[in-house]
N, CA, C and O atoms as a Tinker XYZ file with bonds, in Angstrom:
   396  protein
     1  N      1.318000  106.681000  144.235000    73     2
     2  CA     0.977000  105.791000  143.135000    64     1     3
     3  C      1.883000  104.564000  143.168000    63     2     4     5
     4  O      3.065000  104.704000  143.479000    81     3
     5  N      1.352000  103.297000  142.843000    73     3     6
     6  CA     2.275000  101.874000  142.843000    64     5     7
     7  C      2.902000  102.208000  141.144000    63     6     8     9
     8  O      2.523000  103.117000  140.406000    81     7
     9  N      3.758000  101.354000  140.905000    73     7    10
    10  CA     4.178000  100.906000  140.287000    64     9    11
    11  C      2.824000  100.399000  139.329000    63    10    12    13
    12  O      2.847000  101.007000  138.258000    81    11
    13  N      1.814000   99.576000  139.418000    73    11    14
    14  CA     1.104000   98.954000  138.392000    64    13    15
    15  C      0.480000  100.409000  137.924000    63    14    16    17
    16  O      0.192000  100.450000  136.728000    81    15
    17  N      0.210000  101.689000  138.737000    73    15    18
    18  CA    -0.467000  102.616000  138.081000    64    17    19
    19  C      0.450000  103.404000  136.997000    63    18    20    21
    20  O      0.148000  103.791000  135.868000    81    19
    21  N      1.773000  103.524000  137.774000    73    19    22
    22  CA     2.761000  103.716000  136.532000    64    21    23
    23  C      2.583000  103.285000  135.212000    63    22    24    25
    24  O      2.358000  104.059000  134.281000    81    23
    25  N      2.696000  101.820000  135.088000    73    23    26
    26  CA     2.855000  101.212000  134.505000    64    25    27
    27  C      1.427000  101.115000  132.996000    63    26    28    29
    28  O      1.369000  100.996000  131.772000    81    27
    29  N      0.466000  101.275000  134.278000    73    27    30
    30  CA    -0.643000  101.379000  133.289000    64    29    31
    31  C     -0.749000  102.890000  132.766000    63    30    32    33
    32  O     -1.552000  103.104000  131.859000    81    31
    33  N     -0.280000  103.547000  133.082000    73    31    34
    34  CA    -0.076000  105.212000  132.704000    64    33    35
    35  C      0.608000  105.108000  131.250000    63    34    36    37
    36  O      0.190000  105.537000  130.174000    81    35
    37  N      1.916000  104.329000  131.582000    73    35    38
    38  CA     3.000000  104.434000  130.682000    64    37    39
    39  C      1.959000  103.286000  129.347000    63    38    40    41
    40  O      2.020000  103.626000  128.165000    81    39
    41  N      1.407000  102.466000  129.601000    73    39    42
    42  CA     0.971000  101.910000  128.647000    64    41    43
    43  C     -0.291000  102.681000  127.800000    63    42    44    45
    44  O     -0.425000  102.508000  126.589000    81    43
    45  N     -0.819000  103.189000  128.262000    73    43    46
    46  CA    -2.342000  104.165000  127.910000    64    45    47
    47  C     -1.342000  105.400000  126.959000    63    46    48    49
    48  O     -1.869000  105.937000  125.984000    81    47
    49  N      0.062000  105.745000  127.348000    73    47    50
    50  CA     0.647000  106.993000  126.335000    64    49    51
    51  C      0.722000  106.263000  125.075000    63    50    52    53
    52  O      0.036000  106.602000  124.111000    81    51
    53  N      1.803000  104.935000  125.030000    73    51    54
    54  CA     2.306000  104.364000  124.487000    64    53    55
    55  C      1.095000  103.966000  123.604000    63    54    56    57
    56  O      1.149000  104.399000  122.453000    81    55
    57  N      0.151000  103.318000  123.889000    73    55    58
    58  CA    -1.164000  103.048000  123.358000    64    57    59
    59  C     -1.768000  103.875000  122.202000    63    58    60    61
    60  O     -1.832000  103.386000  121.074000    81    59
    61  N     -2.205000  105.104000  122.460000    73    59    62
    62  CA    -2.141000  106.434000  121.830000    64    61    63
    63  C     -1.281000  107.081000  121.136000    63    62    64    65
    64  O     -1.763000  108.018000  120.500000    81    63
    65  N     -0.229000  106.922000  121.037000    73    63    66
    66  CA     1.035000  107.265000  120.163000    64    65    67
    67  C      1.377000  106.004000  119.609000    63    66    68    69
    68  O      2.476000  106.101000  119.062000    81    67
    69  N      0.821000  104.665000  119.504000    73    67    70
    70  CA     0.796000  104.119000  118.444000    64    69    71
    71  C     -0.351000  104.134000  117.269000    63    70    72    73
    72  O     -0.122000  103.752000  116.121000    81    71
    73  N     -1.487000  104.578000  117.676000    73    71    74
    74  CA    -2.460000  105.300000  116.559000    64    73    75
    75  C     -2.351000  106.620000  116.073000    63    74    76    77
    76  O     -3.276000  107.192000  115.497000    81    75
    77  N     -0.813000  107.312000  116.375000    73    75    78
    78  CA    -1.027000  108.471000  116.155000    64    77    79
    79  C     -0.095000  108.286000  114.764000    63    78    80    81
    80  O     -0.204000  108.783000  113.642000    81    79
    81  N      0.954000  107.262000  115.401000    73    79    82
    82  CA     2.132000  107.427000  114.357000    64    81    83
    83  C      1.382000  106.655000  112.597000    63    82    84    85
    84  O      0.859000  105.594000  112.257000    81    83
    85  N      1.776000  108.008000  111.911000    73    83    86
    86  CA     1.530000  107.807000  109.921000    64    85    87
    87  C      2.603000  107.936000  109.387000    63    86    88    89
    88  O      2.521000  108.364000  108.236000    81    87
    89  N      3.283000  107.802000  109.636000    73    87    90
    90  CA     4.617000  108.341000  108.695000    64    89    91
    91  C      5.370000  107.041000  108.846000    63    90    92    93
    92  O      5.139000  106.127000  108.054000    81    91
    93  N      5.983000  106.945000  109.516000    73    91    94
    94  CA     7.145000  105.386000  109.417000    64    93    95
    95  C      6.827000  104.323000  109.926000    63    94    96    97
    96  O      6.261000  104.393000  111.017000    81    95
    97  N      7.032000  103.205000  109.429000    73    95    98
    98  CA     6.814000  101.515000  110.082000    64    97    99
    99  C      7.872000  101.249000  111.052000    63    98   100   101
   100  O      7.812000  100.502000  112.028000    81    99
   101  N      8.971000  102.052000  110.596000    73    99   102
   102  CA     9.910000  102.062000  112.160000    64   101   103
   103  C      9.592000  102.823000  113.071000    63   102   104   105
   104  O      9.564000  102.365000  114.214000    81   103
   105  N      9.370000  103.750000  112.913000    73   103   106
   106  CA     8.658000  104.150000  114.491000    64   105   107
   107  C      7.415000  103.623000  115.088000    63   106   108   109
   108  O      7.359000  103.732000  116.312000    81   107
   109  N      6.141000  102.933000  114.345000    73   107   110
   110  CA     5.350000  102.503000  114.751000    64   109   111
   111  C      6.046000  100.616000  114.996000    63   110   112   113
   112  O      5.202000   99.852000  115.463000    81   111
   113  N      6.594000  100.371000  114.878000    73   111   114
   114  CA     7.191000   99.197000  115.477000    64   113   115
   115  C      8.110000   99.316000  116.297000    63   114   116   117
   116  O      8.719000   98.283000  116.574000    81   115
   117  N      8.502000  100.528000  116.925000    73   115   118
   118  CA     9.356000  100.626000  117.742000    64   117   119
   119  C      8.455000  100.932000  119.421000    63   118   120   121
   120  O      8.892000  100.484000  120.481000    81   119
   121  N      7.267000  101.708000  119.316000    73   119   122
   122  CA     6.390000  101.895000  119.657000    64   121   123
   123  C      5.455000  100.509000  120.365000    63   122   124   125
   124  O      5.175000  100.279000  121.541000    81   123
   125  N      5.037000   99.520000  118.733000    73   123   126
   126  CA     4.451000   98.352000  119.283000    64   125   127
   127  C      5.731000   97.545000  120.077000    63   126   128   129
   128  O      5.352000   96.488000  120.581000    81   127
   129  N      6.833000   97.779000  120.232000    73   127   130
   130  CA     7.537000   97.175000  120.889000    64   129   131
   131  C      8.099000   97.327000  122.362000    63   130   132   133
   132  O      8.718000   96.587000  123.127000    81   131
   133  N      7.509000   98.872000  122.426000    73   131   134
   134  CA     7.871000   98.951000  123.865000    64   133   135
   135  C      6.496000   98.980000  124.526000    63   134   136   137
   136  O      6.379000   99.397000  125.678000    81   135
   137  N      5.134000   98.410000  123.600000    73   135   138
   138  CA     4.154000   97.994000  124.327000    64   137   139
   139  C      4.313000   96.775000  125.152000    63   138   140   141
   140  O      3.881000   96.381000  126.235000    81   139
   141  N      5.295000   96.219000  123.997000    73   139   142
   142  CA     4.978000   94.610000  124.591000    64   141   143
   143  C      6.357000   94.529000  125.865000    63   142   144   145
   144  O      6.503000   93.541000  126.586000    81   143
   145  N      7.054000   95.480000  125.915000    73   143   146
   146  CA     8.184000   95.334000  127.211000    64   145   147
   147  C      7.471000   95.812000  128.098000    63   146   148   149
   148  O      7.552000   95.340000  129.232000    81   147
   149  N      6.478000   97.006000  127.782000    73   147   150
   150  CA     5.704000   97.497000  128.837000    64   149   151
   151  C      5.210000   96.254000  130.098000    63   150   152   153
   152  O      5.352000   96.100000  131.311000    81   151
   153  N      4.477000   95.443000  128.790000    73   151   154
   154  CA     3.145000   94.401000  129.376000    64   153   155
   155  C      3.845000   93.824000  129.908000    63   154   156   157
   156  O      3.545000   93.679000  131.093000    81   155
   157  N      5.470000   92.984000  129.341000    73   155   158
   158  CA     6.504000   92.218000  130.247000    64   157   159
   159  C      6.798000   92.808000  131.765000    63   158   160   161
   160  O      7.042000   92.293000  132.856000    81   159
   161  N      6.672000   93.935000  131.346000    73   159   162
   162  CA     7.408000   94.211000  132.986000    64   161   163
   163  C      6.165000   94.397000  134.083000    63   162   164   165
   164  O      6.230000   94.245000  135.303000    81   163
   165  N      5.258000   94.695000  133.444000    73   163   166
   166  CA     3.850000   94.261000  134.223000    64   165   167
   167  C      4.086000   93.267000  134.766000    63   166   168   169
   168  O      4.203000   93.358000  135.988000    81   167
   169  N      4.226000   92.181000  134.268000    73   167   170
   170  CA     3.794000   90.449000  134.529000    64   169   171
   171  C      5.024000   90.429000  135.367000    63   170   172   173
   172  O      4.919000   90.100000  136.548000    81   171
   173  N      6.039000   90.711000  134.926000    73   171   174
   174  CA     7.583000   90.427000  136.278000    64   173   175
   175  C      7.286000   91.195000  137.714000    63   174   176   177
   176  O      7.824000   91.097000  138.817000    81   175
   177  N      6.288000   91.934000  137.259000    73   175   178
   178  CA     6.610000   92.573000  138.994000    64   177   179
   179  C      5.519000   91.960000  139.249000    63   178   180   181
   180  O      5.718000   91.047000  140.051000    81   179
   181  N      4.311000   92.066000  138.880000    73   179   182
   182  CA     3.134000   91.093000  139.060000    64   181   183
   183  C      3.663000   89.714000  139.897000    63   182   184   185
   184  O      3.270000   89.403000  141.022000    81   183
   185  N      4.557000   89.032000  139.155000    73   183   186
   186  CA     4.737000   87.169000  139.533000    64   185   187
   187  C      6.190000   87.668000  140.259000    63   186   188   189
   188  O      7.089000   86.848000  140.076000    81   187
   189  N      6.572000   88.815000  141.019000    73   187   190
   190  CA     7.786000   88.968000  142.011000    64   189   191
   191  C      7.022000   88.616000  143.137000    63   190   192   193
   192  O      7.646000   88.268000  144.139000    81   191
   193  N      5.424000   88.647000  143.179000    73   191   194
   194  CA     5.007000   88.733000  144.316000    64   193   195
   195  C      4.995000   87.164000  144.779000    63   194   196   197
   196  O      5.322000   86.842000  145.921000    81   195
   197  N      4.606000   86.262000  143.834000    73   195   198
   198  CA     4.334000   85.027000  143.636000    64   197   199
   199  C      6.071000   83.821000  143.889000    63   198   200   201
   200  O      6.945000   84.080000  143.062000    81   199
   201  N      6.276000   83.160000  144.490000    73   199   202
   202  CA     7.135000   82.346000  144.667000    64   201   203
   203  C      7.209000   81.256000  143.838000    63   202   204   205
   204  O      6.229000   80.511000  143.815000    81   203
   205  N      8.067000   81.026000  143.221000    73   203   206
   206  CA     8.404000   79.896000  142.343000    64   205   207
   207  C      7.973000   80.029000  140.694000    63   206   208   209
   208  O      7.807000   79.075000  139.934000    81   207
   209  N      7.848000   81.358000  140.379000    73   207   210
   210  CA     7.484000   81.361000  138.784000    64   209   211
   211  C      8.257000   81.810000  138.047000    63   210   212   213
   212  O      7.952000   82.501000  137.075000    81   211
   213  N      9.483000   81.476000  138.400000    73   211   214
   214  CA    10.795000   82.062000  137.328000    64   213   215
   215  C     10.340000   81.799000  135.259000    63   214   216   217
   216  O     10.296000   82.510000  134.255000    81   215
   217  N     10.117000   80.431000  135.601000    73   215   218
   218  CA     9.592000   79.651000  134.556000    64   217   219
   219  C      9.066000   80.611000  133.674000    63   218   220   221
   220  O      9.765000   81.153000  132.818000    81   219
   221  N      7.846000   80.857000  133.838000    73   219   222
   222  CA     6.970000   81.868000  133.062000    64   221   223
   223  C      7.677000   83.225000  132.885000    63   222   224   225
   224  O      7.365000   83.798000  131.841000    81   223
   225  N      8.333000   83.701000  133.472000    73   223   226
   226  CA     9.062000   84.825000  133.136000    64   225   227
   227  C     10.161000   84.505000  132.090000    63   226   228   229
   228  O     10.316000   85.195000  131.083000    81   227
   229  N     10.757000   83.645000  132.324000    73   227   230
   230  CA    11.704000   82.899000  130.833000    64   229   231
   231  C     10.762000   82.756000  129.908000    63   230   232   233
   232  O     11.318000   83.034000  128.846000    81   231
   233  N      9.385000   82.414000  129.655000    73   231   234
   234  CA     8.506000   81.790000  128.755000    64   233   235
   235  C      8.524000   82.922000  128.133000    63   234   236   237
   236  O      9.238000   83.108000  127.147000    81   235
   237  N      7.245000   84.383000  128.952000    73   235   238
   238  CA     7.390000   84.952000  128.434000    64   237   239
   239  C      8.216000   86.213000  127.587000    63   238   240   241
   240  O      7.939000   86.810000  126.547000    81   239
   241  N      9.328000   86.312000  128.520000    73   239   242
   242  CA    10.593000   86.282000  127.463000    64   241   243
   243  C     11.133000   86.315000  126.248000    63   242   244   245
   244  O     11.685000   87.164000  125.548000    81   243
   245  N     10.773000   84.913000  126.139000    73   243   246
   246  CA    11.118000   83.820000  124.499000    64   245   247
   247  C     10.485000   84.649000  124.092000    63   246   248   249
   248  O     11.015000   85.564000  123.460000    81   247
   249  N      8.464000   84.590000  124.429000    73   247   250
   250  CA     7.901000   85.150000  123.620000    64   249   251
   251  C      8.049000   86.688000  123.197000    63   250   252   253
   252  O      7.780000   87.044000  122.050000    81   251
   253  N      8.457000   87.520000  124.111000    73   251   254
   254  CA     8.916000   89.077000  123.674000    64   253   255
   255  C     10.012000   88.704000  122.524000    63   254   256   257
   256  O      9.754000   89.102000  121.388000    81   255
   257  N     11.155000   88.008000  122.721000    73   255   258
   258  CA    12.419000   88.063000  121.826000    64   257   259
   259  C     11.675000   87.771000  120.096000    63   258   260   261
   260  O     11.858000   88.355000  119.028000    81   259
   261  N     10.887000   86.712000  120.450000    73   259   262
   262  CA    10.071000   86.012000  119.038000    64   261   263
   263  C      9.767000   87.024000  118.063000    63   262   264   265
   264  O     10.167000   87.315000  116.936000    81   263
   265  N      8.777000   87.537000  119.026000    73   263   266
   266  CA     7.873000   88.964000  118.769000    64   265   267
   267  C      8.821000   89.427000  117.556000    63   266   268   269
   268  O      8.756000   89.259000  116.338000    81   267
   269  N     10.048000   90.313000  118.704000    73   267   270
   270  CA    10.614000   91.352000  117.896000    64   269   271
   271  C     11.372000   90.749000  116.770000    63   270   272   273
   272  O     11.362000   91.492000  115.789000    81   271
   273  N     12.092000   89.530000  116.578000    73   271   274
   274  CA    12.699000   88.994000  115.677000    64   273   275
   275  C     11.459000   89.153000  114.311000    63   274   276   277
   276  O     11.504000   89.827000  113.281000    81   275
   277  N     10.349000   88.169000  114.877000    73   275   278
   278  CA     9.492000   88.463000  113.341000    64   277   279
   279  C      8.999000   89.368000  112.993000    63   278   280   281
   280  O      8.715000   89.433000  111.797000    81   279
   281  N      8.601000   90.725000  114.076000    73   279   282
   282  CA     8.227000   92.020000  113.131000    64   281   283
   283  C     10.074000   92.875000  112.679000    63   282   284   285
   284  O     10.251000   93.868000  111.973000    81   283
   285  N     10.692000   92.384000  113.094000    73   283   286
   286  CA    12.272000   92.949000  112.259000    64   285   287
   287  C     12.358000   92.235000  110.658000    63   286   288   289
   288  O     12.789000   92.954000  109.756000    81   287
   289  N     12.112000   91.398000  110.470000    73   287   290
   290  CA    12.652000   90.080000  109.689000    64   289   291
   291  C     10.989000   90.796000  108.734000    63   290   292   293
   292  O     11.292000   91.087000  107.577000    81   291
   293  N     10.031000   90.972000  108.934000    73   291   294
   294  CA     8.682000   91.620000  108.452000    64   293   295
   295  C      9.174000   93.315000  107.654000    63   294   296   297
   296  O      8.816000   93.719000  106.548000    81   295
   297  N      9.740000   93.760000  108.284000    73   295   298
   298  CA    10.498000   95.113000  108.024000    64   297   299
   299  C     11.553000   94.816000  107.112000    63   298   300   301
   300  O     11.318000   95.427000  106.069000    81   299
   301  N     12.597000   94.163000  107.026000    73   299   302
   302  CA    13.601000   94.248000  106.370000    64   301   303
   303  C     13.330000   93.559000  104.703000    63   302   304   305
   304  O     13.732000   93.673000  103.545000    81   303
   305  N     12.323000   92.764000  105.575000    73   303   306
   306  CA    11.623000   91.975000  103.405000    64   305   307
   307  C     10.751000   93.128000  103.125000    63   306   308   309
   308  O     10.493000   93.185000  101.923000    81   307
   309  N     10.041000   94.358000  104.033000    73   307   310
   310  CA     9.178000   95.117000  103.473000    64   309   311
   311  C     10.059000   96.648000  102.631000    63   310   312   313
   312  O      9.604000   97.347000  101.726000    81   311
   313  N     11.028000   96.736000  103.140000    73   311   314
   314  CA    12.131000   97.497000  102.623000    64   313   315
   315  C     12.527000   97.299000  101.718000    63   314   316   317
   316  O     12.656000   98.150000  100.838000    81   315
   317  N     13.032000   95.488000  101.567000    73   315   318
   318  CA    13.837000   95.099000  100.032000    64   317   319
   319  C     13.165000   95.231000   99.187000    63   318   320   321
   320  O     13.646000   95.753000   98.181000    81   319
   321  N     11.793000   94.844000   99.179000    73   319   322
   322  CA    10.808000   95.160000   98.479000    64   321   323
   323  C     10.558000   96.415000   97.352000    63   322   324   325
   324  O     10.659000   96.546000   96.132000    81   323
   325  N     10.099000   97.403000   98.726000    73   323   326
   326  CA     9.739000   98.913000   98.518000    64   325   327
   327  C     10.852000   99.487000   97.953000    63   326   328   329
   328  O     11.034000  100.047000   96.873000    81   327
   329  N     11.540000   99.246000   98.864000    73   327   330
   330  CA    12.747000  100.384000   99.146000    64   329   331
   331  C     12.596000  102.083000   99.468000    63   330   332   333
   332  O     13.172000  103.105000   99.096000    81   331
   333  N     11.317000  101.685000  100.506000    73   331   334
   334  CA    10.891000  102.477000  101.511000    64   333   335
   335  C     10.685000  102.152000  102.606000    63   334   336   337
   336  O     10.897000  100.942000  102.674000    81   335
   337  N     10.344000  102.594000  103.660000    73   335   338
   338  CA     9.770000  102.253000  104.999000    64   337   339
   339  C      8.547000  103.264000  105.364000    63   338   340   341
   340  O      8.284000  103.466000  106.550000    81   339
   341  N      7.847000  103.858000  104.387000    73   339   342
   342  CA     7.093000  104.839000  104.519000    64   341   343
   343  C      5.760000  103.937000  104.658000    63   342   344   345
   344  O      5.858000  102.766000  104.291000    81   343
   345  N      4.561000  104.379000  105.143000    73   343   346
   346  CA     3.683000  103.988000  105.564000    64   345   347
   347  C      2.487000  103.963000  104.004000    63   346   348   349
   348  O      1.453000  103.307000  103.873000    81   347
   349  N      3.205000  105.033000  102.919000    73   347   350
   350  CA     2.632000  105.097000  101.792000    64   349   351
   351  C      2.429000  104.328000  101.151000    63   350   352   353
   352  O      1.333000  103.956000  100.732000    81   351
   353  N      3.777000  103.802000  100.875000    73   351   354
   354  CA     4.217000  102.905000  100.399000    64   353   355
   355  C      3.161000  101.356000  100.603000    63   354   356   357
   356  O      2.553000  100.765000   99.711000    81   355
   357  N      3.206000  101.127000  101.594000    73   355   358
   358  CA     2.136000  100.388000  101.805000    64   357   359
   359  C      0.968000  100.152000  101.701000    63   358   360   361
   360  O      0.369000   99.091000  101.522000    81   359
   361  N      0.497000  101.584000  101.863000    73   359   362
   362  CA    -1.292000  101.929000  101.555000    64   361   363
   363  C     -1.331000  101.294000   99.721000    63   362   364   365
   364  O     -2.268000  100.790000   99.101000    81   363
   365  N      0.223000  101.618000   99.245000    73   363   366
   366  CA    -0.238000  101.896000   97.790000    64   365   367
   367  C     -0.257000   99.757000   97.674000    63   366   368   369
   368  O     -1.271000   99.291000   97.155000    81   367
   369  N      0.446000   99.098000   97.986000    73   367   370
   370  CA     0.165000   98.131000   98.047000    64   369   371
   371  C     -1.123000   97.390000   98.542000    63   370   372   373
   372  O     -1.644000   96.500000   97.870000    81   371
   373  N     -1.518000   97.727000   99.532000    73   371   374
   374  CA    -2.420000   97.147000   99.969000    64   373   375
   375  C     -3.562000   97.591000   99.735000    63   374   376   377
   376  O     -4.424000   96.797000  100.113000    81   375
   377  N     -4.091000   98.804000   99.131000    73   375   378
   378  CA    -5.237000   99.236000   98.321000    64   377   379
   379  C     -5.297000   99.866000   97.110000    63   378   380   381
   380  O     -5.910000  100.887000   96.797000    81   379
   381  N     -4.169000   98.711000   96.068000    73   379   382
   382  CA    -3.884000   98.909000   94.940000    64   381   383
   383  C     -5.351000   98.597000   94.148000    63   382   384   385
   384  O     -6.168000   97.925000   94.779000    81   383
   385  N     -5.677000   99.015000   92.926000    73   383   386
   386  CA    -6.615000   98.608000   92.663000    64   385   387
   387  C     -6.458000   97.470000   91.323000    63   386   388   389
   388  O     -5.725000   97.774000   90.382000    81   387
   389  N     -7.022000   96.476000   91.327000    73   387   390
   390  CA    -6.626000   95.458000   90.678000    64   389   391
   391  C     -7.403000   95.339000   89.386000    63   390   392   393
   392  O     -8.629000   95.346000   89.492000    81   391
   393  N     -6.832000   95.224000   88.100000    73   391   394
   394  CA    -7.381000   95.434000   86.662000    64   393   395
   395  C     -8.326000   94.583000   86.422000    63   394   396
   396  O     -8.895000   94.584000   85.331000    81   395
């Protein structure tokens, strides 16, 4: 097996155990986060083959770091909030029923 079948292996678990997880927003963001290192390291070995695309590997980069900064910074106002991280917590917000 190469490496891309790995890779797509490891993404298809990861995939599936992010629809599995109900219980915490930290584990399901910890989850969507090693989707998106997954997909990064796809694209780096992908463009190792390719000469001269350092560039885009810095780009997308930025964009992984971005990522995780705004779903952290999304979590920590959803906490101050709640003062939960439970997934309940949320349902009860977001299909509150309005008077």
């Amino acid at each position: 097996m190469t490496i891309y079948s790995y890779l797509l292996l490891l993404c298809m678990v990861m995939f599936v155990t992010f629809f599995t997880q109900k219980n915490n927003i930290l584990s399901l963001m910890v989850v969507l986060e090693s989707l998106m290192l997954i997909t990064l390291s796809s694209v780096a070995v992908s463009l190792n083959y390719m000469a001269g695309s350092s560039m885009v590997m810095i780009l997308l980069l930025c964009f992984a770091a971005a990522e995780a900064a705004l779903s952290l910074s999304l979590l920590v106002c959803f906490i101050q909030v709640n003062s939960s991280c439970e997934m309940l917590a949320m349902n009860k917000i977001l299909f509150a029923k309005k008077s």
